[in-house]
N, C-alpha and C positions, 0 to 999 in steps of 0.2 A: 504494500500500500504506500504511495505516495505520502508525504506529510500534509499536504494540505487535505487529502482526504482522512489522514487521524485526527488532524486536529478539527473538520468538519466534526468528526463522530463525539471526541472530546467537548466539542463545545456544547453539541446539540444533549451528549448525556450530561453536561453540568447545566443545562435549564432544563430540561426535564426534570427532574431530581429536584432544582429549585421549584419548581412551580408544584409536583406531586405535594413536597414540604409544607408549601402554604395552604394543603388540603386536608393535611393530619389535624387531628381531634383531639384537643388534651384530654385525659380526664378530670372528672372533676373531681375537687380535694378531698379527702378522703377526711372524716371527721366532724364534717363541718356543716350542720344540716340548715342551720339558719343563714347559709350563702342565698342576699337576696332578697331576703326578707322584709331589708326597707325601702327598698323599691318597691315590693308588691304590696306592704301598708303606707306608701305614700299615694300608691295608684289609686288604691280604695280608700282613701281621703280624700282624694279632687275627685269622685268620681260623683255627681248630684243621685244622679238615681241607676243604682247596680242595674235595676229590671228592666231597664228601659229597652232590651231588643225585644226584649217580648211582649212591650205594650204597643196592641195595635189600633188602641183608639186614636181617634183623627185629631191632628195636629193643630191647635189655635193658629187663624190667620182670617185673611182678606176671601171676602165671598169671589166669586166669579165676575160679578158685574161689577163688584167694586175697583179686580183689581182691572179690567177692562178698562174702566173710567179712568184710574191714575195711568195706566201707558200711554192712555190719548193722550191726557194733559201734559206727560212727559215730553209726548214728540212732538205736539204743540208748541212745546218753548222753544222747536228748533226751523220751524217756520219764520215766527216772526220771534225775534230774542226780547226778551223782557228790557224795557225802559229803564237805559241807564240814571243818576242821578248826578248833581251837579255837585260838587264839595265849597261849599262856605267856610273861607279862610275872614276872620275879622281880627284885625290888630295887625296882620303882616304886611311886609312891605314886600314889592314886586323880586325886589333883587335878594332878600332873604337877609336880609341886614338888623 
């Protein structure tokens, strides 16, 4: 074999070998059963309601025609844009002096 094809083979089995590496599994520590533990009682502290995938009554909001009415009015303001207004400076002078 030529060198440059050793050193192909060389190369390609030190990234292999790198890459299997980063697929290994540690185990987990042996002794230690509370690894964890305050992350899963911090979760179930910000959590408002645990049972909520399982409630399937209907969700407070906007009826149909209501929210109908607010997209028109939405896309209304980009017809005609709402009426700027004028700013009242009293006591300034032109040059900011």
């Amino acid at each position: 074999m030529s060198l440059n094809i050793r050193y192909g083979v060389l190369l390609a089995a030190t990234g292999l070998g790198a890459l299997m590496s980063g697929c290994a599994n540690e185990p987990m520590m042996s002794g230690d059963e509370s690894f964890g533990a305050s992350v899963r009682a911090a979760r179930q502290a910000q959590t408002l309601n645990p049972a909520a995938p399982e409630k399937t009554s209907k969700t407070p909001g906007l009826d149909a025609q209501a929210a109908i009415n607010a997209v028109g009015r939405y896309e209304d303001t980009f017809k005609t844009p709402p009426r700027s207004f004028e700013v009242l400076t009293i006591g300034t002078s032109p040059s900011g002096q």
